[in-house]
N, C-alpha and C positions, 0 to 999 in steps of 0.2 A: 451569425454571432461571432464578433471576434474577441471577447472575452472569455477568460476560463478561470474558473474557484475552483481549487481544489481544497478539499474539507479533508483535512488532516489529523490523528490522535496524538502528535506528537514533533517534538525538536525536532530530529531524525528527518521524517518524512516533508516537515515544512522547509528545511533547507534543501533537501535534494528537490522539491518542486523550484525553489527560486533558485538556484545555482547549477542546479542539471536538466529538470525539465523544462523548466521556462524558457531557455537561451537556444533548445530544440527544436520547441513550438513555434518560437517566434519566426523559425523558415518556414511554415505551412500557411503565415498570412495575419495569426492571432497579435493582436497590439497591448493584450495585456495579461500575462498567466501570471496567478498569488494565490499562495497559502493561505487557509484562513483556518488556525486553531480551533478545536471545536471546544467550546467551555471554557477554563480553568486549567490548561492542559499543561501548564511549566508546574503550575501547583502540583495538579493532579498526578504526575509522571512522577512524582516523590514516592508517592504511595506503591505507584503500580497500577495496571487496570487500565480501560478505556470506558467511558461514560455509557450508562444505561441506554437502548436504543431509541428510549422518549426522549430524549434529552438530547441526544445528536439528530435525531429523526427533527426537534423543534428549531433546531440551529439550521436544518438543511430547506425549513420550509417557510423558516421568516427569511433565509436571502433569497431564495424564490419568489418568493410574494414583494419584495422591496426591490428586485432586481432584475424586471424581465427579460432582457436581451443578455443578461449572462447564460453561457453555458457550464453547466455546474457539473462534477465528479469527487472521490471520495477516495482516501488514501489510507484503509487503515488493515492490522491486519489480524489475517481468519483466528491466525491462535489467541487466541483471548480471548473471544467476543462472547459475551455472556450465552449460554445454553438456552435454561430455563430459569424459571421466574417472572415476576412483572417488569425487568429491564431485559431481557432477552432479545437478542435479534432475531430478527424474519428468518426461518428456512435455517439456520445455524444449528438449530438441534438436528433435522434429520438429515443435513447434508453430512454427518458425522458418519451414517449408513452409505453414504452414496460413494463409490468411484471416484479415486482421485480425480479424473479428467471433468469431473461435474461439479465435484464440489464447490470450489470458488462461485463459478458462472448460478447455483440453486440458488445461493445466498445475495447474489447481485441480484437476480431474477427477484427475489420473491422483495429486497430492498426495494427496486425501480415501481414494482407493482403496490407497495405498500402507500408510498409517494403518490402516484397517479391515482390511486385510488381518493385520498385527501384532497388535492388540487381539484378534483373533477373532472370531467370530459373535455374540456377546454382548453387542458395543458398540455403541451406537445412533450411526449416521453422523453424526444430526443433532447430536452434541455439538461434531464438528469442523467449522466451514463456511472451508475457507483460500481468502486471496485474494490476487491479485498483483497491484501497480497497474503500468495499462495507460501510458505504456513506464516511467515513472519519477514521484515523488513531484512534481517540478515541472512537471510536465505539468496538472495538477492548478492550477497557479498562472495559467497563461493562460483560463482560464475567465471572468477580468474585468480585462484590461489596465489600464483606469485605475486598479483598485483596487490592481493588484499593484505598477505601479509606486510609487503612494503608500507601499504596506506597506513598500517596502523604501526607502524616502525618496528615491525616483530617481523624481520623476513624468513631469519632460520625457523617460522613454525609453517612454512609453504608446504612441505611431507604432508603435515600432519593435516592439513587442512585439506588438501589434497584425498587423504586417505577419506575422510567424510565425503568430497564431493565423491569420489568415483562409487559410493556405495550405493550411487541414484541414478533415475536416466537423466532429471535435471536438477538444478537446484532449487529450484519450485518443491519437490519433493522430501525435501530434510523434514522427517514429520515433524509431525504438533505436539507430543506429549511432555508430561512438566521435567521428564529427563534429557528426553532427544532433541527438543526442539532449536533451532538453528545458534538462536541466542542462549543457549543451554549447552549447547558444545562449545562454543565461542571463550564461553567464562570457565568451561574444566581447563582452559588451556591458556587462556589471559585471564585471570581473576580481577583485573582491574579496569578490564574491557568496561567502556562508559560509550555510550551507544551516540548520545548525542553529538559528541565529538571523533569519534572512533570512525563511526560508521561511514560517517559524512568522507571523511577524508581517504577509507577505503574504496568508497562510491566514485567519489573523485578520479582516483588513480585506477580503478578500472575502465571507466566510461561509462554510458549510455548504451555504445554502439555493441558492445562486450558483451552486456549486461542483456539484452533486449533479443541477442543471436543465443543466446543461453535460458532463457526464463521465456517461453513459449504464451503464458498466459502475460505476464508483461506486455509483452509484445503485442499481443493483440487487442491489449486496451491503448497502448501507443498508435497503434493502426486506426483502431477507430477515433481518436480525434485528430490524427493528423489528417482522415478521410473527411469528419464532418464540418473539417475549416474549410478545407479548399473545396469542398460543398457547395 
């Protein structure tokens, strides 16, 4: 398969796949990597939130069924993703109990298994690899303080941002909760921080390369498709 969907919750995450990932991938052999909104998501990004997991879970299994030689992955991320209730994600409630170092990979796990379960025996696992950024998409941005403050045209706040990363082993690690969360430090200190635009151009001016030697679980879902192209 030299195609790749990646099924994204947001602006943010659909331009860093077509303007950072995609231009990466395309060295390991892939002739086509695209974002593909899941829902409503420029509407929905108004509000807040990421779609119930039947409702992404339905988006990810009609382009499977309509697109077999695609290899399909998922870009959204852990802080937010419904708990409990009837939109609840797979494994997102008790990966809450688990281990940083587990959490992510529970919630992919019990995702992938959800999927193959539906499909049936017939469908190769390896078409779906889903991921969830560990706790949120600007966690991802402290990976190189000076770069980020640059990206976002606030250089004299590199200290302060600085001070947040060194309080982790990585930036994967900025927790999830509704004060500390990455995008929650971000806005005490830019109130007008706009993630759409912001992010992108922080993303930008750090790199991939920065970004990926920093964020350990990144990385290893970068690994595994730049492994299953050249497959």
């Amino acid at each position: 398969m030299d195609r790749l969907l990646v099924h994204v919750e947001g602006q943010t995450e659909e331009t860093f796949v077509n303007q950072i990932l995609a231009p990466h991938l395309y060295k390991f052999g892939y002739s086509n990597v695209s974002a593909r909104l899941i829902g409503n998501a420029r509407q929905r990004n108004r509000r807040g939130g990421i779609l119930p997991w039947d409702s992404f879970r339905s988006d990810i299994l009609n382009h499977i069924k309509q697109d077999p030689t695609c290899l399909m992955t998922t870009m959204v991320d852990y802080y937010g993703l419904p708990k409990t209730g009837p939109g609840s994600w797979p494994g997102r409630d008790i990966a809450g109990t688990l281990p940083f170092s587990i959490k992510a990979k529970s919630v992919e796990t019990a995702l992938s298994n959800d999927i193959y379960e539906e499909m049936g025996n017939s469908f190769d696992p390896n078409r779906f690899i889903p991921v969830v950024m560990i706790h949120e998409f600007e966690g991802l941005l402290f990976s190189d303080c000076e770069r980020f403050g640059r990206g976002i045209g606030q250089p004299i706040l590199a200290p302060q941002l600085q001070a947040i990363r060194d309080q982790f082993t990585t930036p994967e690690e900025i927790n999830d909760s509704v004060e500390t969360a990455p995008s929650r430090r971000i806005r005490k200190l830019v109130p007008d921080y706009e993630k759409p635009l912001m992010g992108t151009l922080a993303a930008i001016e750090i790199g991939l390369d920065k970004i990926r030697a920093e964020c350990p679980h990144l990385r290893s879902w970068l690994e595994c498709l730049e492994t299953r192209r050249s497959n």
